[in-house]
C-alpha positions, 0 to 999 in steps of 0.5 A: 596538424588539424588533430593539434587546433580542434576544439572541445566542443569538436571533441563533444561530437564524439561523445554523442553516441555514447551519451545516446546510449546511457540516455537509454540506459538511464531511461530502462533503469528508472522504468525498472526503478518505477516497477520495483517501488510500485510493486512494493507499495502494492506488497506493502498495502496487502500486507497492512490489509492482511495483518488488519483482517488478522487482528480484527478476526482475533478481536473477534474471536475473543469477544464472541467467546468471552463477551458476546453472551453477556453483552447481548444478556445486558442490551436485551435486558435494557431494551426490555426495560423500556418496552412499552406493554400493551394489554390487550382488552 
């Protein structure tokens, strides 16, 4: 007769444990969660500095092949033009 008149929250005391138990679940699985998106950033970050490097060396290449020497033929000729000559008596 005591099983017919007990209450929900007398009910609720039988539930501690498993609620305890998916308290830990719940805890590992938002640490593995954390992991995995820092671990991603980091993946992410990498792969922007690496395609980065990549382009700038293709740009780099392209303009010491193609461009560097006339570039440099054109500063040098502007620079000389402004030089000042000292003769020397």
């Amino acid at each position: 007769m005591t099983l017919a008149r007990m209450n929900i929250s007398d009910y609720l005391q039988f539930l501690e444990p498993i609620q305890e138990q998916l308290n830990k679940v719940y805890s590992i699985a938002s640490l593995g969660l954390t992991v995995l998106i820092c671990l991603w950033l980091f993946n992410f970050i990498v792969g922007l500095i690496q395609r980065t490097y990549s382009v700038g060396k293709a740009i780099g290449g392209v303009y010491r092949n193609y461009f560097h020497k006339y570039l440099r033929q054109a500063i040098l000729g502007v620079l000389n033009t402004f030089k000042k000559t000292t003769n020397p008596i």
